[in-house]
C-alpha positions in Angstrom: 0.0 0.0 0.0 1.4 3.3 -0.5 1.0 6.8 1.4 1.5 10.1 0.8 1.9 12.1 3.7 0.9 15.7 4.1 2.3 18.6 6.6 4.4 15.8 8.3 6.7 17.3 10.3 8.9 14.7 11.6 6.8 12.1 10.1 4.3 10.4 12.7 1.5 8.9 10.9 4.6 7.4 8.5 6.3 6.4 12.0 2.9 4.7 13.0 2.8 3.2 9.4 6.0 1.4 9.0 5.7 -0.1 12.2 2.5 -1.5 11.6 3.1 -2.7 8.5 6.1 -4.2 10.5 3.9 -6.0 12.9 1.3 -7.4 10.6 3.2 -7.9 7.8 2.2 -5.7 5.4 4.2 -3.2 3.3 3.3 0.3 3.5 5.5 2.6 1.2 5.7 6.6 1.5 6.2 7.9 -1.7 6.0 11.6 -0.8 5.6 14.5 1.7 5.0 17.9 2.2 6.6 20.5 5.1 7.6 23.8 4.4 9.6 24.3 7.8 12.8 23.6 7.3 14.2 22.0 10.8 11.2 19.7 10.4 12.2 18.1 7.0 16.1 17.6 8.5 14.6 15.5 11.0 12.4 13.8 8.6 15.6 13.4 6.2 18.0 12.4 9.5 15.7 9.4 10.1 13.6 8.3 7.1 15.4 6.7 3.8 13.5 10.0 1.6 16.1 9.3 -1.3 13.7 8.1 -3.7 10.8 10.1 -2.7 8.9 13.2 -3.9 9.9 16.2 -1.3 6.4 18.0 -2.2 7.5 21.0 -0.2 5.6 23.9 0.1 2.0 22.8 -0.3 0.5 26.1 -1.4 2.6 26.5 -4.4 2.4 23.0 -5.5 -1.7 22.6 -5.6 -2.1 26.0 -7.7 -0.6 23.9 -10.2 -3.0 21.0 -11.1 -0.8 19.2 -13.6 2.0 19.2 -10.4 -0.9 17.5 -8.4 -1.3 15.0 -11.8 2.2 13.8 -11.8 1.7 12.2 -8.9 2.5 8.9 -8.3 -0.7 6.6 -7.5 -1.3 5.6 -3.5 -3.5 4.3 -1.7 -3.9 6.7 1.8 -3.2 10.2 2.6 -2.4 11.1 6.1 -1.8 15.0 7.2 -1.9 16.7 10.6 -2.8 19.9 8.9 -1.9 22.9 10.8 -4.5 23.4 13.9 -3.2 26.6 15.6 -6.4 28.1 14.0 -8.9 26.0 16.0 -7.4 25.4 19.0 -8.5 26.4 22.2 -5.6 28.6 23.0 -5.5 30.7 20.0 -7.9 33.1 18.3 -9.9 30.4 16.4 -10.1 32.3 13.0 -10.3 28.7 11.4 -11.2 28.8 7.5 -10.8 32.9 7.9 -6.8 32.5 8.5 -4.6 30.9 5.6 -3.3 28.2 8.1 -7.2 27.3 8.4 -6.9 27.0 4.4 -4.9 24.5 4.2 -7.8 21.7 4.6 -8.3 22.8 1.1 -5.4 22.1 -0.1 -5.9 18.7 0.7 -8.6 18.4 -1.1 -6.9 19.8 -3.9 -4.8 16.5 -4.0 -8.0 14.4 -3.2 -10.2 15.5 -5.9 -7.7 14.4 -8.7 -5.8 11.9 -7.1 -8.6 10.0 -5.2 -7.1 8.2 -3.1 -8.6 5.1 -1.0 -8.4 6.2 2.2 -7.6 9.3 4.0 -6.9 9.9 8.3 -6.2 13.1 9.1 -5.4 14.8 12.7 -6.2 17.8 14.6 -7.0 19.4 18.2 -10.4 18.4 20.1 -11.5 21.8 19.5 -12.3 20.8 15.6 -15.5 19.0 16.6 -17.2 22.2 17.8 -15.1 24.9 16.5 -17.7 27.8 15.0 -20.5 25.8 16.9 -19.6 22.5 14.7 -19.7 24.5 11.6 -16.0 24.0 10.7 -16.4 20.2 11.5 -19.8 19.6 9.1 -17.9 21.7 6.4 -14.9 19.2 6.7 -17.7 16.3 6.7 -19.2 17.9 3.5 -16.2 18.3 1.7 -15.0 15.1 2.0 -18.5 13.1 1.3 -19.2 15.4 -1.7 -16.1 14.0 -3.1 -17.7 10.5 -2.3 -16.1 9.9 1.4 -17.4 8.0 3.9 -16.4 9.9 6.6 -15.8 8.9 10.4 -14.5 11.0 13.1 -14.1 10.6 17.1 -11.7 11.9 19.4 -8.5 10.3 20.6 -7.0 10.1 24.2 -3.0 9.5 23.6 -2.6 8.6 27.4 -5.0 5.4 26.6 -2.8 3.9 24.1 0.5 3.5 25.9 2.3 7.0 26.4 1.4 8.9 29.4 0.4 12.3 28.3 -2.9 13.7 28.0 -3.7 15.0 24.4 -6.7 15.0 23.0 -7.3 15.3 19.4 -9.7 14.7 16.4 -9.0 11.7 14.4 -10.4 11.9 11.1 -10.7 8.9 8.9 -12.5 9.0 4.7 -13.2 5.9 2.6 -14.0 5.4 -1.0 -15.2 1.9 -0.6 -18.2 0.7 1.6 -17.4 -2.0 3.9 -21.1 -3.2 5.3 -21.2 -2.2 9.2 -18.7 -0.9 10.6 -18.2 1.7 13.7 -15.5 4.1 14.2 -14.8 5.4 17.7 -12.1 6.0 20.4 -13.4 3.4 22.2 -13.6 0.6 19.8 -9.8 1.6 18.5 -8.8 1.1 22.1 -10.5 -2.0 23.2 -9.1 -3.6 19.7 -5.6 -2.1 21.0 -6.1 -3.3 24.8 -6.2 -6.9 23.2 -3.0 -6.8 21.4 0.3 -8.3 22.5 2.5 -5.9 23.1 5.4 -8.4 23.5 4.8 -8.3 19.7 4.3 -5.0 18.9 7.4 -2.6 17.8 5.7 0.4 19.9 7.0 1.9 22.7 4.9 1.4 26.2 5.1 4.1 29.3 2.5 3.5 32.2 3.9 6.6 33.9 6.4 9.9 32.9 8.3 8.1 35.7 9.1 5.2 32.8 10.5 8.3 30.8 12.3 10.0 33.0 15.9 9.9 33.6 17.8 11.1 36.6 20.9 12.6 35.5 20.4 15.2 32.6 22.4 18.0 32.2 21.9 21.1 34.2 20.6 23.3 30.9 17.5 21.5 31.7 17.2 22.9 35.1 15.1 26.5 36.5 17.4 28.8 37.1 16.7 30.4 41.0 15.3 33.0 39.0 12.7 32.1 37.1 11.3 29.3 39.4 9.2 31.8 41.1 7.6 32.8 37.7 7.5 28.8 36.6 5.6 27.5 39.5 3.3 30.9 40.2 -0.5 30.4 39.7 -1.2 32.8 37.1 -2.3 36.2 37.8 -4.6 39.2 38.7 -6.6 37.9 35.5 -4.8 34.3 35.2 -5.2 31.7 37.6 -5.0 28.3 37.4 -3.1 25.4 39.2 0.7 25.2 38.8 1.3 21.9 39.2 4.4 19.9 38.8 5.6 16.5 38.5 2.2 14.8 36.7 2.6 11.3 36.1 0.6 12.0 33.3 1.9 15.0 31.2 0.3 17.4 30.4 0.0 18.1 26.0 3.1 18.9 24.7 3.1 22.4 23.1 5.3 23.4 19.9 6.4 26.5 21.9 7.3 24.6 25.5 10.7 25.9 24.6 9.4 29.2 26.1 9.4 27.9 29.5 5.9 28.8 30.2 4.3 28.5 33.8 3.7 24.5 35.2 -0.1 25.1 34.5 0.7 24.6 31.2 4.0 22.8 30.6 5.7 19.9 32.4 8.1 20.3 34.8 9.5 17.4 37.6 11.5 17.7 40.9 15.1 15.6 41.1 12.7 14.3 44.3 10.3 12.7 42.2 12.2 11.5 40.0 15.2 10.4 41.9 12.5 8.5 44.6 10.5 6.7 41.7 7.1 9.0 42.4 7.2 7.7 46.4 7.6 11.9 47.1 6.0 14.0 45.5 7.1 17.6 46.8 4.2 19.7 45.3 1.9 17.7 48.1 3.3 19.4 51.1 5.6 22.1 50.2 4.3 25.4 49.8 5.4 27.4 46.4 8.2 29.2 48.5 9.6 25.9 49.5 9.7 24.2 45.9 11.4 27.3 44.5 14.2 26.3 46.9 14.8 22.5 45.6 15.9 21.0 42.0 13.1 21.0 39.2 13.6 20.5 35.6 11.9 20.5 31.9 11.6 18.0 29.8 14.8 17.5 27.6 14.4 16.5 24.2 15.0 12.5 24.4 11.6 12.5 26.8 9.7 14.9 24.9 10.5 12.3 21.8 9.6 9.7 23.8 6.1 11.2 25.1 5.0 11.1 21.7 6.2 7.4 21.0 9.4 7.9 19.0 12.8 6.6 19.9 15.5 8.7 21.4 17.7 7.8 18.0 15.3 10.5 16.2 16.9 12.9 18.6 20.6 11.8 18.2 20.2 11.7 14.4 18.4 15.2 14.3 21.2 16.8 16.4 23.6 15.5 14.2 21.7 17.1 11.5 22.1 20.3 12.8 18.4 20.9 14.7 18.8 22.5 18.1 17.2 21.8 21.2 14.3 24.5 20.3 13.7 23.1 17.2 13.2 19.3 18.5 10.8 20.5 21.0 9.1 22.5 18.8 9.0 19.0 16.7 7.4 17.0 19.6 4.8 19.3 20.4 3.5 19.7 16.5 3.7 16.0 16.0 1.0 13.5 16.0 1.4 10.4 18.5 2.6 7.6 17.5 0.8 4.7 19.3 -2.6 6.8 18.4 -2.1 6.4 14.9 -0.7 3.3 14.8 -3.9 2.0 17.2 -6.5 3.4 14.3 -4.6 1.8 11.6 -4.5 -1.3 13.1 -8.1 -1.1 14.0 -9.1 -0.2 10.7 -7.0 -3.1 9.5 -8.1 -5.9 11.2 -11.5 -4.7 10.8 -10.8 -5.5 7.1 -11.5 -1.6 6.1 -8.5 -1.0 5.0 -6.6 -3.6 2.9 -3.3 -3.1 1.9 -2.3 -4.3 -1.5 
């Protein structure tokens, strides 16, 4: 079967694909992608054999020219996490009104000549009712108008093996009917509960704790200054709960580089880490106090890891020149792994999806 993938950043669905056609024994072969930032596609390039593959690039410029969207080689699936600051939560919400929220379009640029089998796309929880559902029924309507079958639920990456709690919209198209057949978080996971993970090539964390390691450099430590500011919660006309050490992340976010406050990024004491979660300092100690002992950010390696790739995608980026920014900027755009990987393997040994 083979896949194009769309706005991949440093390739999850693709990630999710080879491993799965790993496991079941079925070959899955990318024969293209698109990403315009530049970082991204060395990482892509640093860990995926791209040699003989179509580097779409910008994706803008290359679906204003149909015949570019023609030359195409045949596949079977599309996969994109199109870009989703435009709907989320924490932004403005412009959606279709700002060119990011455009770029659903372009997708179906590609769809409407190239008509692909299948098609599982990715974006925040707040797609579902984003302009009061609007945005979602106009996706819905786009994609059946081109003669989709189109499910959609919402996916929980801390219930498929990686302990972080990211929600997002999962949507999956098919051309071909396939009798009855259900498509929901639920289902994916109970199909994925079942599976031997002794046999699977995913990675499985019950706990940040399984992620963590206790001796990082000390670049990944608050300085005494800015502690105060990291574990503070919020202000005159912020509040909210600065918590630390979560054995369950909290969502990764493309701009945790920033060092925002622990309401929003994660952040763990040498304490908790060093005693295996048997202390947990933010239980009894008062702000004051905590600002006084050792707490870290994630480094790179663990933010990789969160999201359910190896630590080697790190190693190989770095020697491709990406800096600590860009990887974490990588890990918070990407899609996770073991999600993707659960829906495919769903929809596989449901028998919708069949790979040549």
């Amino acid at each position: 079967m083979k896949h194009l993938e769309l706005f991949s950043g440093i390739g999850g669905f693709r990630r999710a694909m080879d491993l799965v056609g790993r496991d079941l024994g079925c070959l899955i072969s990318t024969i293209g992608y698109s990403e315009i930032d530049a970082k991204a596609i060395a990482t892509y390039q640093a860990n995926y054999d791209t040699n003989k593959e179509l580097q779409i690039g910008d994706i803008v410029l290359f679906t204003s020219d149909e015949e570019k969207i023609k030359s195409l080689p045949d596949f079977d699936l599309l996969s994109g996490g199109f870009p989703c600051q435009t709907f989320s939560s924490m932004g403005e919400q412009a959606g279709f009104n700002e060119d990011r929220g455009q770029m659903f379009f372009r997708i179906m640029d590609i769809v409407n000549v190239k008509r692909p089998r299948y098609i599982l796309l990715e974006n925040v929880k707040n797609l579902v009712n984003h302009d009061r559902g609007r945005t979602m029924t106009r996706i819905i309507m786009e994609l059946e108008g081109a003669g989709y079958i189109v499910h959609h639920d919402v996916f929980n990456t801390s219930d498929f093996g990686l302990p972080q709690t990211r929600n997002r919209t999962i949507i999956f198209a098919r051309l071909e009917e396939a009798g009855e057949f259900s498509f929901t978080a639920e289902l994916v996971k109970n199909v994925f509960d079942q599976m031997n993970r002794q046999e699977s090539s995913l990675y499985f964390f019950n706990s940040t704790l399984d992620i963590l390691a206790e001796k990082v450099s000390e670049k990944y430590y608050l300085s005494e200054r800015i502690k105060p500011t990291i574990l503070a919660d919020g202000s005159a006309k912020f509040k909210a709960n600065s918590e630390i050490d979560k054995p369950i992340a909290r969502p990764l976010t493309a701009s945790m580089h920033k060092m925002h406050r622990a309401c929003q990024d994660n952040y763990y004491s040498d304490l908790f880490i060093q005693s295996k979660g048997d202390q947990r300092p933010c239980t009894w100690m008062s702000k004051e106090e905590l600002a006084q002992i050792p707490i870290r950010k994630l480094t790179p390696y663990e933010a990789f890891l969160l999201q359910g790739f190896p630590a080697s995608f790190v190693d190989r980026s770095r020697a491709a020149g990406v800096s600590d920014g860009a990887l974490y900027k990588q890990a918070g755009n990407a899609v996770s792994v073991n999600v993707i990987y659960a829906v495919l393997y769903y929809l596989i040994k449901s028998n919708i999806i069949r790979p040549r």
